[in-house]
ZADO-1210 file (C-alpha; in nm, 4 decimals, padded with zeros to 6 digits):
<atoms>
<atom x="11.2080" y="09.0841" z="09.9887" code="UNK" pos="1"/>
<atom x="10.9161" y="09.1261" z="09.7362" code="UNK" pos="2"/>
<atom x="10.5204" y="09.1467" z="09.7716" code="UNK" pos="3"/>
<atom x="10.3203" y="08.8463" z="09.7396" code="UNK" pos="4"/>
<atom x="10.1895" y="08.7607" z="09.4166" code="UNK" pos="5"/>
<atom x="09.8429" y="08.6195" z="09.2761" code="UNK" pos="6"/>
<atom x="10.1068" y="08.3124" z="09.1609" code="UNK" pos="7"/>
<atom x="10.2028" y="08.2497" z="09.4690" code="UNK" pos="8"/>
<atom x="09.8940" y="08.2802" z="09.6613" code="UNK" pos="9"/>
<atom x="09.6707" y="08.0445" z="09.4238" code="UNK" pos="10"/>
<atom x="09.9584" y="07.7673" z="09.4148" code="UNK" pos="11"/>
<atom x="09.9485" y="07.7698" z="09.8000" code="UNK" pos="12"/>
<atom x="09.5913" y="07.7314" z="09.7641" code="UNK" pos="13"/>
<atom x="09.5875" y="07.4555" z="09.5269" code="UNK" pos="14"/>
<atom x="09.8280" y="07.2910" z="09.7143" code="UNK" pos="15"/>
<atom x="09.6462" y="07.3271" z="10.0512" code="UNK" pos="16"/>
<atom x="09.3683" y="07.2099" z="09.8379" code="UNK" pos="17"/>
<atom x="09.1048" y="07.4123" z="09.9306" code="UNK" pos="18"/>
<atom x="08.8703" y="07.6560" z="09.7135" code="UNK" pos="19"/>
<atom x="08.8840" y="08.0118" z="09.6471" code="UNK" pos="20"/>
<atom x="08.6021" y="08.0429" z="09.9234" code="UNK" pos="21"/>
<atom x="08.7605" y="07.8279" z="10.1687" code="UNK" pos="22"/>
<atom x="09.0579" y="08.0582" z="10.2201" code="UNK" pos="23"/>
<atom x="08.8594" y="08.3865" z="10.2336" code="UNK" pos="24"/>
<atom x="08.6301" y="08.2735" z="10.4979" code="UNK" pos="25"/>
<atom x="08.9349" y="08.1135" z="10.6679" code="UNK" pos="26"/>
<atom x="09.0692" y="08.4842" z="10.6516" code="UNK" pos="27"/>
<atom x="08.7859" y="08.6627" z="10.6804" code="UNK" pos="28"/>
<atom x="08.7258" y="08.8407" z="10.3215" code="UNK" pos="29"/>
<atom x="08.5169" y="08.8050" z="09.9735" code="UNK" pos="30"/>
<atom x="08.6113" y="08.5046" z="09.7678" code="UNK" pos="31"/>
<atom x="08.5730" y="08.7632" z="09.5189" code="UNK" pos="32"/>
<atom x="08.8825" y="08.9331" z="09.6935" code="UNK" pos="33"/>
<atom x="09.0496" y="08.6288" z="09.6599" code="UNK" pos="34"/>
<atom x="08.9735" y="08.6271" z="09.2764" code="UNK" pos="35"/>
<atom x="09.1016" y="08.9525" z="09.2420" code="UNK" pos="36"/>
<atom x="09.4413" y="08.8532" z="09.3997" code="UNK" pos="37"/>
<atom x="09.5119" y="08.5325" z="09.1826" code="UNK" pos="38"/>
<atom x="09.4520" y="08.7434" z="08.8487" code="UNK" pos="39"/>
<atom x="09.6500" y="09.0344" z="08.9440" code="UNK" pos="40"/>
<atom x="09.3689" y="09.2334" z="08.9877" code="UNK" pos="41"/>
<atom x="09.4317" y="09.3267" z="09.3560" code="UNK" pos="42"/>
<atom x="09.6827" y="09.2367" z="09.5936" code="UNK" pos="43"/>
<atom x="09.6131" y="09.1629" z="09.9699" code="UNK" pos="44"/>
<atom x="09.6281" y="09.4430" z="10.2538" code="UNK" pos="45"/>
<atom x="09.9554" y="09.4296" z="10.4632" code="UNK" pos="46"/>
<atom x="09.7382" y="09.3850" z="10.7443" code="UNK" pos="47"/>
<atom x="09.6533" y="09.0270" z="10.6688" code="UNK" pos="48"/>
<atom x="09.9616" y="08.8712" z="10.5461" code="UNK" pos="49"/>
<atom x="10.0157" y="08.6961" z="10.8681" code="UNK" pos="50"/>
<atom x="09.6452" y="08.5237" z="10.9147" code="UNK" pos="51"/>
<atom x="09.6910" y="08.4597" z="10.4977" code="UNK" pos="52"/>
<atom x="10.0435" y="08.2688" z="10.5592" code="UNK" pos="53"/>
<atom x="09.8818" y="08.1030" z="10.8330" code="UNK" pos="54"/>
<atom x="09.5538" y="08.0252" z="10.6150" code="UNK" pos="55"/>
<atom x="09.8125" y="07.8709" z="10.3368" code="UNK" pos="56"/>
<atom x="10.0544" y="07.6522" z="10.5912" code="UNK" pos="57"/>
<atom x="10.4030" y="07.8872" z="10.4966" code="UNK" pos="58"/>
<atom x="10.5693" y="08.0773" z="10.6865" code="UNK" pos="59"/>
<atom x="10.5480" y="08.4881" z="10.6261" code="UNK" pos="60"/>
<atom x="10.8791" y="08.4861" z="10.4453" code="UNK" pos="61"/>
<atom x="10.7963" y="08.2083" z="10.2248" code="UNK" pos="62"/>
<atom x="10.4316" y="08.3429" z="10.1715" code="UNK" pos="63"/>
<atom x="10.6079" y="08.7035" z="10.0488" code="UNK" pos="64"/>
<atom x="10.8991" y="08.5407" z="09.8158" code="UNK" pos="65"/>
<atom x="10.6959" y="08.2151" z="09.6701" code="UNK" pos="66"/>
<atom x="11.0515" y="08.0172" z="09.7866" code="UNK" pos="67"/>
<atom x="10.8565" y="07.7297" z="09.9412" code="UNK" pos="68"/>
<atom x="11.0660" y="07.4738" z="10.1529" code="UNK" pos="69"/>
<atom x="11.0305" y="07.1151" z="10.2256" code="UNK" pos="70"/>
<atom x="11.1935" y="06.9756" z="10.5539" code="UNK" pos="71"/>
<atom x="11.2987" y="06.6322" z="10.4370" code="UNK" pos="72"/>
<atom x="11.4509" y="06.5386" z="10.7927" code="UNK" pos="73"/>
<atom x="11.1957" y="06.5189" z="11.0243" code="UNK" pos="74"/>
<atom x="11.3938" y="06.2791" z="11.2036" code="UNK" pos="75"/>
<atom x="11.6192" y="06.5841" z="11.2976" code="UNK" pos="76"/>
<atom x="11.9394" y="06.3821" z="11.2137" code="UNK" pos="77"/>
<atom x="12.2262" y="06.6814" z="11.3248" code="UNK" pos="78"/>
<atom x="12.4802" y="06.5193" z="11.0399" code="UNK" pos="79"/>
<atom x="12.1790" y="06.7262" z="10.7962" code="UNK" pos="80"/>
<atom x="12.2291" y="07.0350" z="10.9745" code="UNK" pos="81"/>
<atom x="12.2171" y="07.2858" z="10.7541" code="UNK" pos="82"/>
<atom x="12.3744" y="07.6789" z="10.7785" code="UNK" pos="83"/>
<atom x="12.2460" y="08.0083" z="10.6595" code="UNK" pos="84"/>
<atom x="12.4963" y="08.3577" z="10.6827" code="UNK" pos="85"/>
<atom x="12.3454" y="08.6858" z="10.6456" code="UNK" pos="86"/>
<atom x="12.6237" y="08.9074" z="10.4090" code="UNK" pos="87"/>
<atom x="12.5081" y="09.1901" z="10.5538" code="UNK" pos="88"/>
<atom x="12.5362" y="09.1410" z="10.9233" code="UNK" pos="89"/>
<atom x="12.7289" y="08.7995" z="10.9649" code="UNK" pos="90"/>
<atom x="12.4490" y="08.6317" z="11.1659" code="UNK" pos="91"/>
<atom x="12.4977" y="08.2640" z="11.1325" code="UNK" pos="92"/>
<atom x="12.1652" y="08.0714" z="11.1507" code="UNK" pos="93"/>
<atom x="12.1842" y="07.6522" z="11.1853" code="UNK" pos="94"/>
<atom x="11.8683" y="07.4238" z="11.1088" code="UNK" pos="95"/>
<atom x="11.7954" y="07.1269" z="11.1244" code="UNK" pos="96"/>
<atom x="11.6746" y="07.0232" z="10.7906" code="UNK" pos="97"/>
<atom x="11.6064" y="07.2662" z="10.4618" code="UNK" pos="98"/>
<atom x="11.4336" y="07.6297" z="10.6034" code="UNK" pos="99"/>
<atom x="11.3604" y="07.9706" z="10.5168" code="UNK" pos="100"/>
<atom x="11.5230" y="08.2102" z="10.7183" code="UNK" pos="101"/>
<atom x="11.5450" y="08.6130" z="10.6456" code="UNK" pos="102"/>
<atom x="11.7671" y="08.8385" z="10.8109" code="UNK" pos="103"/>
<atom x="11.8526" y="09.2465" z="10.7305" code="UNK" pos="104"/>
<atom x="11.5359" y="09.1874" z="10.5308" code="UNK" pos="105"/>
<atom x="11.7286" y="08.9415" z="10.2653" code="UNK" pos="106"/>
<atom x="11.5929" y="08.5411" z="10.2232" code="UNK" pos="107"/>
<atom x="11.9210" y="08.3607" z="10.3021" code="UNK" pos="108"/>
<atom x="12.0094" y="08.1020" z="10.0935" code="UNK" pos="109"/>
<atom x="12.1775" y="07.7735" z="10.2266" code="UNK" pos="110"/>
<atom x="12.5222" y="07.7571" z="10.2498" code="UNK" pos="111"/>
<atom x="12.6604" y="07.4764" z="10.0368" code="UNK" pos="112"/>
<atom x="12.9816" y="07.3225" z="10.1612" code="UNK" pos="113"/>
<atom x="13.2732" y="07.1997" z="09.9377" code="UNK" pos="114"/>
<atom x="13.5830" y="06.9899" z="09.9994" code="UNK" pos="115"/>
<atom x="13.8048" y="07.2491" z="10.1476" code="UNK" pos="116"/>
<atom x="14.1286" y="07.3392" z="09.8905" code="UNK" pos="117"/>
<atom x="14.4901" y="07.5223" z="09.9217" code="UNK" pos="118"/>
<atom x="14.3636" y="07.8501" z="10.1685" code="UNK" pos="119"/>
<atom x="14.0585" y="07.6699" z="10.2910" code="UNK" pos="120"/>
<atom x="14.2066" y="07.3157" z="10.3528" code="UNK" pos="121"/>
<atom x="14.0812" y="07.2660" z="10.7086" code="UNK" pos="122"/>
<atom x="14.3259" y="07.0685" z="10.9326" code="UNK" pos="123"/>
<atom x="14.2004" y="06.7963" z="11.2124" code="UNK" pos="124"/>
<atom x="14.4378" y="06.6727" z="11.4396" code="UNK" pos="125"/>
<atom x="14.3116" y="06.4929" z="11.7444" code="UNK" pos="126"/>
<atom x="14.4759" y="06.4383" z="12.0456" code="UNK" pos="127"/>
<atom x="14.3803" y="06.2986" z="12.3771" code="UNK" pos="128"/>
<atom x="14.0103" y="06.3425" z="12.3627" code="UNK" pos="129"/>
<atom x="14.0104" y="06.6424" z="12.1701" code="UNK" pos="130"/>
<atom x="14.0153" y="06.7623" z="11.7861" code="UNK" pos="131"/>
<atom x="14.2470" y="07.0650" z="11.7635" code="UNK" pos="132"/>
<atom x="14.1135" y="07.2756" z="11.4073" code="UNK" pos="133"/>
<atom x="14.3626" y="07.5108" z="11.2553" code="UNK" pos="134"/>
<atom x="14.3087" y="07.6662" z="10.8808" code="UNK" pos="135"/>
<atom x="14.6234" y="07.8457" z="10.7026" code="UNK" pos="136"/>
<atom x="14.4008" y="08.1452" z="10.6128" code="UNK" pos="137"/>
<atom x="14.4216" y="08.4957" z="10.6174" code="UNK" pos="138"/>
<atom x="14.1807" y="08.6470" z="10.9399" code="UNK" pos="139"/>
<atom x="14.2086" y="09.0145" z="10.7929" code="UNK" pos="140"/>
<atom x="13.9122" y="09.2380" z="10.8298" code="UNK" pos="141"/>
<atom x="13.8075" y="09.1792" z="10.4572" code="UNK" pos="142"/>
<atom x="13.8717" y="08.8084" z="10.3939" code="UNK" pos="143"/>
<atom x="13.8220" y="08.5845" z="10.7091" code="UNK" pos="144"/>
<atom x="13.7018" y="08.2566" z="10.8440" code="UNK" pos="145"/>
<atom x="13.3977" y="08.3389" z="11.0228" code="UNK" pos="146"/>
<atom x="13.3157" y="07.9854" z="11.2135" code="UNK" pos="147"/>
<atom x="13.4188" y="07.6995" z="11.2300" code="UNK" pos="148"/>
<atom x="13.1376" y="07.4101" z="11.3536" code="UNK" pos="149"/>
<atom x="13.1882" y="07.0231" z="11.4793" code="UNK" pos="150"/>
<atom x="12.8721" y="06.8298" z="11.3577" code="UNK" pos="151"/>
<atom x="12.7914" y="06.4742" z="11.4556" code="UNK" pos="152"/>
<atom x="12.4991" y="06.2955" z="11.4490" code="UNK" pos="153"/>
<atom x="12.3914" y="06.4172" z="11.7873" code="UNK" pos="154"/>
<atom x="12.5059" y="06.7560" z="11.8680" code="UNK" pos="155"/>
<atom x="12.6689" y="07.0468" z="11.7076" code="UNK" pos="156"/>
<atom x="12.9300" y="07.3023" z="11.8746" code="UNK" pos="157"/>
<atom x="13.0156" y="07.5985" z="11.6851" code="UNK" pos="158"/>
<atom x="13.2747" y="07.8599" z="11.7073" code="UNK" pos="159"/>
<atom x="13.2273" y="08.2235" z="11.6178" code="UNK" pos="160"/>
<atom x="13.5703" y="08.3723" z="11.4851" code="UNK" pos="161"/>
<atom x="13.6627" y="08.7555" z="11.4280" code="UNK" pos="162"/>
<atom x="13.9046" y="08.9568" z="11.2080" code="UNK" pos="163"/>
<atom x="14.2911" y="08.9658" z="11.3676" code="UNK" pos="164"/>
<atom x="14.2405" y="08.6665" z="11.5914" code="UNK" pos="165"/>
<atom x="14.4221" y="08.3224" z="11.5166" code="UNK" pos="166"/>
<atom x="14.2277" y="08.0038" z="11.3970" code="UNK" pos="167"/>
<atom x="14.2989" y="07.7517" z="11.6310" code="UNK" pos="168"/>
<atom x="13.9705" y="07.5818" z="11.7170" code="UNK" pos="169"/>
<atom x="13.9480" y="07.2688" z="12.0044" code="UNK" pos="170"/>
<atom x="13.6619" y="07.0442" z="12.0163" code="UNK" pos="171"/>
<atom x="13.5779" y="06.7647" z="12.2717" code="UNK" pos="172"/>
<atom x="13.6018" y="06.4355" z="12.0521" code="UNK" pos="173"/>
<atom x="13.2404" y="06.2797" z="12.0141" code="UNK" pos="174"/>
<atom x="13.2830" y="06.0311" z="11.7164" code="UNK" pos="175"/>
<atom x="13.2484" y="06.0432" z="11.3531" code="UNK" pos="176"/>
<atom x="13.1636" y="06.3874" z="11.1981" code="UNK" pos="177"/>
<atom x="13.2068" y="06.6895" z="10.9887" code="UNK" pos="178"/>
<atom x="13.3923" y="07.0256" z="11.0470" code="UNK" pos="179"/>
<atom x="13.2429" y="07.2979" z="10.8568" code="UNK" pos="180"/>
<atom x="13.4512" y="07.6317" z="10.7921" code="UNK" pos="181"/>
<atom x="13.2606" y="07.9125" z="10.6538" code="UNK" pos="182"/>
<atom x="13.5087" y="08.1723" z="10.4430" code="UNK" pos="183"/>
<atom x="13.3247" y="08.5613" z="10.4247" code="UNK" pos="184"/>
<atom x="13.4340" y="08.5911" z="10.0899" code="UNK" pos="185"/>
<atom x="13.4671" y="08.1963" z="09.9642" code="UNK" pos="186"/>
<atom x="13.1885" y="08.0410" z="10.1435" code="UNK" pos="187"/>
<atom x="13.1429" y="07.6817" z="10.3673" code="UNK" pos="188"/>
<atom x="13.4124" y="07.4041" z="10.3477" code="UNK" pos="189"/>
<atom x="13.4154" y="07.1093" z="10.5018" code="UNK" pos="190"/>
<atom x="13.6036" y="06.8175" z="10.6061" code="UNK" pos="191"/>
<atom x="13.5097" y="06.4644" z="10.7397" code="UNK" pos="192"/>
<atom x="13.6755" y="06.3454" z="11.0846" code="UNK" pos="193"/>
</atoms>
């Protein structure tokens, strides 16, 4: 993750639309300061990147990488969930709606699903009250399926999978959705049920 820049902080501004001395006494320096940081000329101290995120309505992480993100589902529909995957430590992170989310100090981006082809074709067969997942894929410690996820417009269960182990998946039937498979090397798939 960068620094912020003097870019970043005076679009903020302008799009918070206040003045140059409207942020610094909101953060408690010069608007001179402020100046100085929007022509290069000086960069904020460490110590108030927090209270200047705050100041500019972003988060830290967007403040720092000038990535700015729009939630365009405030209704928090769960068929618009969206998944992030750290490469570094496999964290999985689910949101509902768009997000900017860091982990091992890296900005994940969103994962984008695809239809899921040949290895990554992901099987739904549902019996009873239940849809039973299964993915011919190889679950070797270099090339695995990581989760798999059951998303309807309600809820969301997700299952965390691990090198060696079979991928044979069972989720209680709760209507129309989307299974998501996410591949460490290929990425998300998905597949409508």
């Amino acid at each position: 993750m960068g620094y912020v820049t003097g870019k970043t902080i005076k679009e903020l501004r302008e799009r918070s639309k206040i003045t140059q001395k409207e942020l610094a006494e909101k953060i408690g320096v010069s608007d001179k300061a402020v100046s100085k940081w929007e022509t290069g000329k000086g960069l904020p101290d460490i110590g108030i990147i927090e209270e200047l995120a705050g100041a500019l309505n972003v988060s830290i992480a967007e403040l720092l990488t000038g990535e700015l993100r729009q939630n365009g589902n405030q209704s928090a529909n769960m068929r618009k969930m969206c998944f992030y995957v750290c490469p570094v430590c496999g964290n999985i992170i689910t949101s509902v709606g768009h997000g900017v989310f860091s982990c091992c100090g890296i900005v994940l981006p969103e994962a984008e699903a695809e239809n899921g082809e040949d290895d990554h074709r992901i099987c739904v067969e549902t019996v009873d009250h239940e849809h039973y997942v299964t993915i011919r894929h190889p679950m070797e410690k270099g090339h695995y399926i990581s989760f798999i996820a059951y998303v309807t417009s309600d809820a969301v269960d997700l299952v965390k999978l691990y090198p060696e182990q079979g991928i044979s998946v069972r989720f209680r039937k709760k209507g129309h959705g989307t299974i998501y498979a996410y591949c460490n090397r290929h990425g998300m798939f998905k597949a409508l049920i």
